[in-house]
C-alpha positions in Angstrom: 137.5 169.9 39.0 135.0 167.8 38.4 133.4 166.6 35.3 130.8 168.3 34.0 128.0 165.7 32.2 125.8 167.0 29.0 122.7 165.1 29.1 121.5 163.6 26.2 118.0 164.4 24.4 116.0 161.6 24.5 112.2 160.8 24.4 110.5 159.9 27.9 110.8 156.2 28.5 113.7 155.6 26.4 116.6 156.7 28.3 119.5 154.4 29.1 120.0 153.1 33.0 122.0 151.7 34.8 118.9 150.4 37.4 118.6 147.4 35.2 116.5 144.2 35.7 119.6 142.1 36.9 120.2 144.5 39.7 116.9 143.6 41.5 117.8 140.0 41.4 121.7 139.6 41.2 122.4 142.5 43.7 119.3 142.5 45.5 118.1 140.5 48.4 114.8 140.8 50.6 115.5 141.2 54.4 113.3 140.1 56.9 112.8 139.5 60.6 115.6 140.8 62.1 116.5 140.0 65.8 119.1 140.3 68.2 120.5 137.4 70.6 123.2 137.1 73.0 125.1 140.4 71.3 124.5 138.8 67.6 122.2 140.1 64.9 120.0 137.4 62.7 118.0 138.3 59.7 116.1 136.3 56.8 117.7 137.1 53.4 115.1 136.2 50.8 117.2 136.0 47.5 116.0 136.0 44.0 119.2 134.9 42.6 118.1 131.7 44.6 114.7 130.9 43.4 114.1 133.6 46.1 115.2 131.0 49.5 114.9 132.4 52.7 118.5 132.1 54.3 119.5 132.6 58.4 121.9 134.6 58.4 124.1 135.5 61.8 125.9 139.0 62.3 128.8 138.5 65.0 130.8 142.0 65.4 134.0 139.9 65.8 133.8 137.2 63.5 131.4 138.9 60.7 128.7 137.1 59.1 128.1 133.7 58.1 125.0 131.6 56.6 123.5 129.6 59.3 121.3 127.3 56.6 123.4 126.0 54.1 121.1 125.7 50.6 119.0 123.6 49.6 117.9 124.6 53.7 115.0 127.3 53.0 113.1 129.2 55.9 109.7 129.7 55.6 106.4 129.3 56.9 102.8 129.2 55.1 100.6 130.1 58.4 98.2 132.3 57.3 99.9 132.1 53.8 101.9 135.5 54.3 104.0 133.5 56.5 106.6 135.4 59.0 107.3 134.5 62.3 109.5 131.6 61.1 112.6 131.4 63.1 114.1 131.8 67.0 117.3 131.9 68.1 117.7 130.6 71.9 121.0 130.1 73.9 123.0 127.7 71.1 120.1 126.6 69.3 117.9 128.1 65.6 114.6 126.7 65.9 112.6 127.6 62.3 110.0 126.6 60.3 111.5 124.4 56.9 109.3 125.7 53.8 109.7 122.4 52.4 107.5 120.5 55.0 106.2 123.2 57.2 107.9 121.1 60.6 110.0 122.9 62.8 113.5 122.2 63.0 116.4 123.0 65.8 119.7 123.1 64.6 122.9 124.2 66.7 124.4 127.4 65.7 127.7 125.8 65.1 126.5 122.6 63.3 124.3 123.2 60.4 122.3 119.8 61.0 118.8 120.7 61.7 116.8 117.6 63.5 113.2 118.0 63.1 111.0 118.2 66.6 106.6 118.2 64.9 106.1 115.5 63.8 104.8 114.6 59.7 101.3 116.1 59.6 99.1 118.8 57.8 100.2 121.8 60.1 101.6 125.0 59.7 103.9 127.2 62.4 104.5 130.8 63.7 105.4 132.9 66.4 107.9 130.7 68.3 109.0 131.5 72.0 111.4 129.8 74.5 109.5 128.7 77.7 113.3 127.7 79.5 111.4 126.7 83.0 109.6 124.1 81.4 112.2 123.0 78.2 109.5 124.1 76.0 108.8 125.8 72.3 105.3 128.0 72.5 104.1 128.5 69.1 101.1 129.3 67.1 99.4 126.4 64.8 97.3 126.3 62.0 96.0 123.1 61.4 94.7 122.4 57.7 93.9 118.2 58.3 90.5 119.1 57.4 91.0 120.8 54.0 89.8 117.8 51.7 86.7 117.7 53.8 86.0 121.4 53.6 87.0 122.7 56.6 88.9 125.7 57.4 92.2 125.2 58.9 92.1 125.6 62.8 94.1 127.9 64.9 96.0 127.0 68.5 98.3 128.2 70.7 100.8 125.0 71.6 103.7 123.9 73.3 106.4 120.9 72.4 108.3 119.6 74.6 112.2 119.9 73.6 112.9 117.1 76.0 111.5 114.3 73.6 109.7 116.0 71.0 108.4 113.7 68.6 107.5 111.3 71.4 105.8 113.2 73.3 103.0 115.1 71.4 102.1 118.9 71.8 100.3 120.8 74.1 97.4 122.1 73.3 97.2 125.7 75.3 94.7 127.8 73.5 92.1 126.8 71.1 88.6 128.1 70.1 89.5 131.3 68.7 89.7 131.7 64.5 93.1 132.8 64.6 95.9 133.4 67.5 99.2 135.2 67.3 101.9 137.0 69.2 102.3 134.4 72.4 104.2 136.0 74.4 105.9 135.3 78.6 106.1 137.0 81.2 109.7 136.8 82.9 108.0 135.1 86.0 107.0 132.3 83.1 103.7 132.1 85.3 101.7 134.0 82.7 101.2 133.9 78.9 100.2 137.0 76.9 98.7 136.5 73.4 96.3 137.9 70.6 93.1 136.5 69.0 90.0 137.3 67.4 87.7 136.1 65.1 85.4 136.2 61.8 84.7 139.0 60.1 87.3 140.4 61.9 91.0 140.8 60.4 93.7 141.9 63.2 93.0 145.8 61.8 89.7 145.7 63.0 89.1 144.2 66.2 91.6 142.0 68.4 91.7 140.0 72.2 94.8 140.8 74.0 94.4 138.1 76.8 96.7 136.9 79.7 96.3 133.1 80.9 97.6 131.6 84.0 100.4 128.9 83.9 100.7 126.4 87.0 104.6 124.7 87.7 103.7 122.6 84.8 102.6 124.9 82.7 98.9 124.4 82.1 96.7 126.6 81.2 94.5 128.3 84.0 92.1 131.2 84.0 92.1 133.2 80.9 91.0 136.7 81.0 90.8 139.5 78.6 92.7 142.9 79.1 92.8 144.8 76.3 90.8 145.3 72.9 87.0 144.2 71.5 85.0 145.6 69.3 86.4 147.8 67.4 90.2 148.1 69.0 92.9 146.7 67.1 96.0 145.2 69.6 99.5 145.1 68.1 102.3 143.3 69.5 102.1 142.7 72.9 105.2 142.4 74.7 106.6 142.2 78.9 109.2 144.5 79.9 112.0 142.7 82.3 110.2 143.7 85.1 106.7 141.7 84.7 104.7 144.6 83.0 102.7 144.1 79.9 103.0 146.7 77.1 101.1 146.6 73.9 99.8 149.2 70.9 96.0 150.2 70.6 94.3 152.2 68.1 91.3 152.9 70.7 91.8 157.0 70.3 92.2 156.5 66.4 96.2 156.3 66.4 97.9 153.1 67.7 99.2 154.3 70.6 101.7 152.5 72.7 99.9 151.8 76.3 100.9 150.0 79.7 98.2 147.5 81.2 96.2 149.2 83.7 96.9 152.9 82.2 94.2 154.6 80.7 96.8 157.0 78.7 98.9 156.1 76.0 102.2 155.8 77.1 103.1 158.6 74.6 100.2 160.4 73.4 100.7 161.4 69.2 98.7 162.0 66.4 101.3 159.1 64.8 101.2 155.0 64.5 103.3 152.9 66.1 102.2 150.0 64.8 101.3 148.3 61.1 98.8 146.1 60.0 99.6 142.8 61.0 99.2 140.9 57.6 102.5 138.8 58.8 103.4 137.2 61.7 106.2 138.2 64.1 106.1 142.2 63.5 107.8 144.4 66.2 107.7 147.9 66.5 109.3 148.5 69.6 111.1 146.6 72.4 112.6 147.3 75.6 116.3 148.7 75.4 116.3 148.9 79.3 114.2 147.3 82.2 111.8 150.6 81.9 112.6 152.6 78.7 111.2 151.1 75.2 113.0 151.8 71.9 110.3 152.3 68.9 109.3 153.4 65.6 106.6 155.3 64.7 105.0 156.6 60.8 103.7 160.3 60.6 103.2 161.7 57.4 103.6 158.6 55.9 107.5 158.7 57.2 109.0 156.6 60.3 110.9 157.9 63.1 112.9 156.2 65.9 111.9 157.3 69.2 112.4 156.5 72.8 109.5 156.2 75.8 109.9 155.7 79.2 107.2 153.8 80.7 107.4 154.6 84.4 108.0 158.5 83.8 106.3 158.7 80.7 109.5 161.0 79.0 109.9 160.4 75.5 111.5 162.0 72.6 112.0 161.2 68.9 116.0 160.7 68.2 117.9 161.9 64.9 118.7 159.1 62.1 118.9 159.5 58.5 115.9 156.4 57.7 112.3 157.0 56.6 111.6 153.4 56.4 112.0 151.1 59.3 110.7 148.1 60.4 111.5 144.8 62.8 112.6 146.1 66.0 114.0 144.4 68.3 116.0 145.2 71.4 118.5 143.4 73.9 120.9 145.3 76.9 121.0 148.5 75.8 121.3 147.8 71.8 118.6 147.4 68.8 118.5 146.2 65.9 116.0 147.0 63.0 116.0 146.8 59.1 115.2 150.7 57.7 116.0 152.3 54.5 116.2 156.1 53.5 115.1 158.3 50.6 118.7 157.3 49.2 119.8 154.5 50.6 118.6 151.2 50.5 116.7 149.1 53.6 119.6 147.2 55.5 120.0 145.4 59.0 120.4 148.2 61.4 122.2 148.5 64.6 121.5 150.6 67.1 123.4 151.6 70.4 122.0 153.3 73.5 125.0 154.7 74.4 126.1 156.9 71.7 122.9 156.9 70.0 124.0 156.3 66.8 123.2 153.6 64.2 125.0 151.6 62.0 125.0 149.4 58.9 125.4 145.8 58.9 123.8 143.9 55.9 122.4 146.0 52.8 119.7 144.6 51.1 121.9 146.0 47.7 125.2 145.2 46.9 125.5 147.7 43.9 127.3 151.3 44.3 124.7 153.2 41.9 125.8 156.5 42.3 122.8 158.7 44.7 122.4 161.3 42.0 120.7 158.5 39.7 117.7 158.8 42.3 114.6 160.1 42.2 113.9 161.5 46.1 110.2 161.0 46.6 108.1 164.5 47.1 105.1 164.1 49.9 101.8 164.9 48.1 98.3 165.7 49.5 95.6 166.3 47.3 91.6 166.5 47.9 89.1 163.8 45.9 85.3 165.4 47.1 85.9 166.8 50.1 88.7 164.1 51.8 92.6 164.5 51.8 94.6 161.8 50.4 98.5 161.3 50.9 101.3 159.8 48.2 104.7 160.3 47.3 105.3 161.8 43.8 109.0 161.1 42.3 109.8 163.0 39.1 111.7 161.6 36.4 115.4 161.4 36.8 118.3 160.5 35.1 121.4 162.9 34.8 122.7 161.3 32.1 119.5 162.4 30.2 117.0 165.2 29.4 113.7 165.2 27.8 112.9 167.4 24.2 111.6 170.7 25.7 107.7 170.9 25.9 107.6 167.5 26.4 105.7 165.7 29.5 106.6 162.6 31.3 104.2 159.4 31.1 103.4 158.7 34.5 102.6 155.3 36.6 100.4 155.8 39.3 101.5 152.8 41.8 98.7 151.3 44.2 99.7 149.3 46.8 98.8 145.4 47.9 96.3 144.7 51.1 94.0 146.9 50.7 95.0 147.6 54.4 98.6 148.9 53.7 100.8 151.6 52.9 103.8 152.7 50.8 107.1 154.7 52.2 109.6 156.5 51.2 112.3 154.3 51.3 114.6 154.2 48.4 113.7 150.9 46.2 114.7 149.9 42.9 111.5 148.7 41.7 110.5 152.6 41.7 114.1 153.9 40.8 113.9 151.5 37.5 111.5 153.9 35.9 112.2 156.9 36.8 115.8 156.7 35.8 114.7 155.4 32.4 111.7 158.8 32.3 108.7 157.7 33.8 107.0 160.2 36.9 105.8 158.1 39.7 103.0 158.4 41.9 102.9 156.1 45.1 99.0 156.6 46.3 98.5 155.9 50.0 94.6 155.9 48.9 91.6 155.8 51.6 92.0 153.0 53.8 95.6 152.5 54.0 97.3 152.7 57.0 99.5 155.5 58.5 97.2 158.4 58.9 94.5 156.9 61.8 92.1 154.3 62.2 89.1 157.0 60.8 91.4 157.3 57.4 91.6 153.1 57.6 88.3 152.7 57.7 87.2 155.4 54.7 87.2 151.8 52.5 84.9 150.2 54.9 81.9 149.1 51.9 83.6 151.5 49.9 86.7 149.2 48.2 86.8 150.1 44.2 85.3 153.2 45.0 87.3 155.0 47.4 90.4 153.8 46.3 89.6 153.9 42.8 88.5 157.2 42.9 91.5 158.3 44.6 94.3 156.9 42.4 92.7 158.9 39.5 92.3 161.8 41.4 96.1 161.7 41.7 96.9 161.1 38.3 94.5 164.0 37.4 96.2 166.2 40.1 99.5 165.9 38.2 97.8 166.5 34.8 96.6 169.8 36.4 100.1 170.9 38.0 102.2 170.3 34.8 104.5 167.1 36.1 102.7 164.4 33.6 101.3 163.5 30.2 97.6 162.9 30.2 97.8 160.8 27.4 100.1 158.1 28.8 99.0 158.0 32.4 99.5 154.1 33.6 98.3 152.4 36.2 100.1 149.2 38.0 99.4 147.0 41.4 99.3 143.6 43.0 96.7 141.6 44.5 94.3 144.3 46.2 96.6 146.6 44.1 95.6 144.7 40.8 92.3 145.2 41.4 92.3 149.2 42.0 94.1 148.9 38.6 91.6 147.2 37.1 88.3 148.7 38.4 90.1 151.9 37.6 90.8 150.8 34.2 87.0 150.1 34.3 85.2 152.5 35.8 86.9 155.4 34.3 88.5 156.6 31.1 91.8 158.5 33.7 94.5 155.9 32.5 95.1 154.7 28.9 96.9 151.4 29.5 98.1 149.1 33.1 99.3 146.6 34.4 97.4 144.0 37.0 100.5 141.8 39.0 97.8 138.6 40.4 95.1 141.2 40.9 91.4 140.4 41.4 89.2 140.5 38.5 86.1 139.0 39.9 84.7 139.8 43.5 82.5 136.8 44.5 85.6 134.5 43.4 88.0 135.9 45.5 85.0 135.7 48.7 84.3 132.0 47.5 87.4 130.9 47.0 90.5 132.1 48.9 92.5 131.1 52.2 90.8 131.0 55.7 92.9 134.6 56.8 91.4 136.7 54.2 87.9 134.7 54.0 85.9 137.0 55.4 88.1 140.3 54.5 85.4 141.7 52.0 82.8 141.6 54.6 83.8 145.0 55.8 85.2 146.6 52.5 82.4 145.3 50.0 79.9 143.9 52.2 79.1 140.1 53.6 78.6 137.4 51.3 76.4 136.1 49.7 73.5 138.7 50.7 75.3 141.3 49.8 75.9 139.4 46.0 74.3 142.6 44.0 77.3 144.5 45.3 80.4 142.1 44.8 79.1 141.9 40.8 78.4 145.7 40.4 82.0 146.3 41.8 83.6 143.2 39.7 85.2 144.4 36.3 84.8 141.4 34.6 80.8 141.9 34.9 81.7 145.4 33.0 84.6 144.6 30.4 83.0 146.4 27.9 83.5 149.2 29.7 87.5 149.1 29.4 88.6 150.0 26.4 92.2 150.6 27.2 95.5 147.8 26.8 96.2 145.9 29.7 99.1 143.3 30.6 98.4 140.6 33.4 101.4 139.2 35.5 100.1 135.6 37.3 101.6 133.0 39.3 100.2 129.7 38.5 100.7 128.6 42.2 98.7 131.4 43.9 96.5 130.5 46.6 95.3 133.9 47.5 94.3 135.1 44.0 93.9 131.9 42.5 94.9 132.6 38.4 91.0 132.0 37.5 90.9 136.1 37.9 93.4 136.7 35.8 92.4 134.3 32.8 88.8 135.5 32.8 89.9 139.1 32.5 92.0 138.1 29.8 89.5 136.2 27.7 87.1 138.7 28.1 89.9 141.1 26.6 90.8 138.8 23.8 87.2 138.9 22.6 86.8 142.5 21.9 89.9 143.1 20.7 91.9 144.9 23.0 95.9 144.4 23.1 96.7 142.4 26.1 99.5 140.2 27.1 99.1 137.5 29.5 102.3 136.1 30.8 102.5 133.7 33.5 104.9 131.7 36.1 104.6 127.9 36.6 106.3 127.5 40.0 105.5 130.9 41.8 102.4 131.7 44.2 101.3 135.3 45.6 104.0 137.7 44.6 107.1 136.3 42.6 110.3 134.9 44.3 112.3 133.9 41.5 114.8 135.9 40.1 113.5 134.8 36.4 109.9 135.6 37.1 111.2 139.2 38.9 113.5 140.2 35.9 111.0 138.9 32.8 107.7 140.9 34.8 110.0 144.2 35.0 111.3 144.0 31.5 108.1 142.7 30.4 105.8 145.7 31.6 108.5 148.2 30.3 108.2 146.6 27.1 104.5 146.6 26.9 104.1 150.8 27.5 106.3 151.3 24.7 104.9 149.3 22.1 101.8 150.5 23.3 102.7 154.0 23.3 105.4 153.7 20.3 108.9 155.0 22.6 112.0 153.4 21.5 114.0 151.3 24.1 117.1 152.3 25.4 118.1 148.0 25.1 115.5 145.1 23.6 112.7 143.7 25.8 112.3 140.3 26.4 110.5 140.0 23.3 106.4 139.4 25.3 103.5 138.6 23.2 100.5 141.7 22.8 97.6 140.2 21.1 95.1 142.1 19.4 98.0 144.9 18.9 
């Protein structure tokens, strides 16, 4: 018989788990980019315990895993500043990008010594493909030479030459565009496939697919658009083994998977197959045999795993038990793809034609929580003047404990990073740490995220800290109104775009009665002034052009209205940041410290946008948790980190 537990009475907030700071950085690693090569599986492992260093690691069913970069060997690139995109596995070889000096590197899978193939200089890589006919590597650069004078950093397609690399400089294939991505060969190797497009436009709103001629040598002929324009957004094109190009479109308001020269999607649904490309090197779908394509598409702000045949146009949607699942990749019959379920965490996933079935093969959690310690997230639609907008609501949880009757739980309303993004389902500590210690969750997928059509993306054109803003207090209100939170201690937390939602809602409206802003945006015109060349022009469309469109940046800007927020606020800032350079955060702050508001500022030396360090990961978690409960008087279950509130 089994043991029966009597839960303990305990305020909301306070109640002992075993989710714990240490488990998101000692237990927990990032996975990224996962591929399949020759029958092995390769994946990034970004882990915190590590100052958060981006490890190749190599899956081979009958010799298990192994580490392909011994430390102090980190993989990353800074194109675009998101990065991704960074590695390739070919025949023997790894080529990858080194985060130390942004070079590419080749290294033999069976001798960890990597030999460097760019030369010294001021670029950055992505995107890197074989060309075998000509002993080439096809990548995307970003050249930033001209920074100290000014200029924005320019974007090429190139190819080295693996005969003598640094002898011999690059190729340059492709230049004019402001940004390039996703080069991509035909199995001929007598045409190259790739994306571009240019200011205002962010790959979400308008991309080129384009197909350019290659003669024996491989130079660059006639160039010639196919696909996209105004107004069409082109994700991931890709050549099936037979020489026919494949890529996703959003040109009937869901990105569709399409053939070239078909007029009809490939598999007509009201559904994306595709995400907004803020990284490079996403994949959605690939080719699991010479005609039928293996994918992944979100509906109702869930993925499922599906199956297309491009000739007959059959398709169905196949069983698995994930909700979450991106980086697919496909090789003879087999994929592989890194997915996560409402109760089990996103791991490397393999995937056989055959039988159909998947399987696990790196977790990114090594801890054996028990499943009844989570919260299962509960799909929410609610209206805010007239339009429907989607989260996931998780209810407190914790069987260990209950709450004194009558009582309500405080509730964080999450808002995700981009704007252009989206949450899931998918089980992840970072929400599992409050619920399990009392705290209701809502995870807004507010106007303008992605997942529900191109019309629902496009709600926050000129409308950004409006729409959203308006929506993540609708959803705390919605709550309020169905029983399932206390309107007294309804929070508010995001990142970057996230951060400001937070703070314009903090603002703008008297909803929430404390938050937290994790390198969010205090000050419009700033962020339009002064941030990287692949967000530049990114407020164009969701605030308005700059600088004639100035009146609007500073009537949406909360620091031009911090009188108006009257509420605690702690800011989370790394000093490093290049995206939301830590300007935003200090004004905010000063502006607080002046009226007299409690606020705690805490920042980290050595990290840039979003924290990799297991340090920084553990003190922010600990450190928010810490400021809601001396701000709203809750005991701990176990001492904070000990932050400092002024003005409490």
């Amino acid at each position: 018989m089994s043991e029966t537990i009597t839960p303990t009475i305990a305020p909301y907030g306070s109640w002992k788990s075993a989710i714990n700071a240490e488990l998101l950085v000692e237990g927990s690693v990032r996975l990224a980019e996962a591929n399949l090569v020759d029958g092995r599986y390769y994946w990034l492992e970004s882990r915190p315990s590590e100052n958060g260093r981006n490890v190749l690691v190599q899956y081979c069913p009958k010799n298990g895993r192994k580490d392909l970069t011994p430390a102090p060997i980190a993989v990353r690139t800074k194109a675009h500043e998101y990065g991704g995109g960074s590695y390739l596995v070919y025949g023997d070889t790894a080529y990858f990008v080194l985060a130390e000096d942004q070079r590419i590197y080749r290294m033999k899978l069976d001798n960890a010594i990597p030999e460097a193939i760019t030369a010294e200089n001021s670029s950055r890589y992505a995107d890197l493909i074989i060309d075998p006919l000509r002993n080439r590597l096809i990548c995307v650069e970003e050249d930033t030479s001209g920074h100290q004078q000014g200029e924005e950093p320019r974007a090429r397609i190139i190819a080295v030459d693996l005969n003598n690399p640094l002898a011999n400089p690059p190729i340059i294939l492709q230049e004019g565009a402001d940004f390039y991505s996703n080069p991509t060969l035909n199995p001929a190797g007598d045409q190259l496939a790739f994306l571009r497009w240019h200011h205002p436009n962010l790959p979400w709103d308008a991309t080129e697919l384009c197909i350019a001629k290659l003669d024996q040598v491989g130079d660059i002929g006639e160039v010639t658009q196919v696909a996209g324009g105004e107004n069409e957004s082109v994700f991931q094109p890709q050549w099936s083994p037979e020489g026919e190009l494949c890529y996703v479109s959003d040109r009937n308001n869901w990105w569709n998977l399409y053939r070239l020269g078909q007029s009809e999607p490939l598999w007509e649904k009201e559904a994306e197959f595709a995400t907004p490309q803020w990284v490079f090197g996403m994949s959605t779908y690939g080719f699991i045999s010479p005609t039928e394509i293996l994918c992944t598409y979100t509906q109702n702000g869930t993925w499922h795993l599906g199956k297309v045949d491009i000739k007959s146009g059959e398709h169905q949607t196949l069983p698995q038990p994930y909700c979450d699942i991106e980086s697919l990749h496909c090789e003879n019959g087999n994929g592989v793809m890194i997915a996560a379920g409402a109760e089990s965490f996103p791991a490397v996933i393999s995937f056989n034609q055959k039988t159909g079935k998947t399987e696990q093969i790196a977790s990114s959690n090594s801890s054996s929580l028990p499943t009844d310690l989570f919260s299962i997230a509960q799909a929410v639609t609610f209206q805010v003047d007239n339009r429907a907008v989607h989260g996931f609501y998780y209810p407190p949880h914790n069987p260990n404990f209950q709450a004194p009757s009558g009582d309500k739980p405080p509730l964080i309303v999450f808002s995700h990073g981009g704007p252009t993004g989206a949450t899931s389902a998918g089980l992840s500590l970072k929400v599992q740490y409050w619920t399990s210690r009392g705290f209701a969750i809502l995870d807004v997928n507010y106007s303008g995220s992605t997942g529900y059509g191109r019309k629902y993306r496009d709600r926050l054109a000129d409308k950004w800290g409006i729409y959203d803003v308006e929506d993540v207090c609708a959803g705390a209100e919605y709550l309020v109104e169905d029983g399932l939170a206390d309107p007294n201690r309804l929070l508010i937390k995001g990142g970057s775009a996230g951060g400001y939602t937070v703070l314009a809602a903090l603002t703008y409206h008297d909803t929430f009665k404390a938050g937290a802003s994790h390198y969010g945006i205090g000050e419009l015109s700033s962020l339009a002034k002064d941030t990287h060349k692949f967000e530049s022009r990114y407020l164009d469309k969701l605030v308005g052009p700059w600088p004639s469109a100035e009146k609007i940046y500073l009537q949406r800007s909360p620091i031009n209205d911090v009188e108006k927020l009257n509420c605690p606020v702690i800011f989370f800032q790394g000093m490093e940041d290049k995206v939301v350079p830590p300007n935003q955060a200090e004004t905010m702050v000063d502006a607080l410290r002046e009226r007299g508001i409690p606020v705690s500022y805490i920042t980290f030396a050595n990290e840039g946008h979003g924290f990799r360090s297991g340090d920084s990961i553990k003190l922010a978690l600990e450190g928010e948790l810490e400021f809601y409960s001396r701000i709203f008087n809750f005991p701990l279950a176990e001492p904070g980190p000990g932050i400092t509130i002024e003005n409490l």
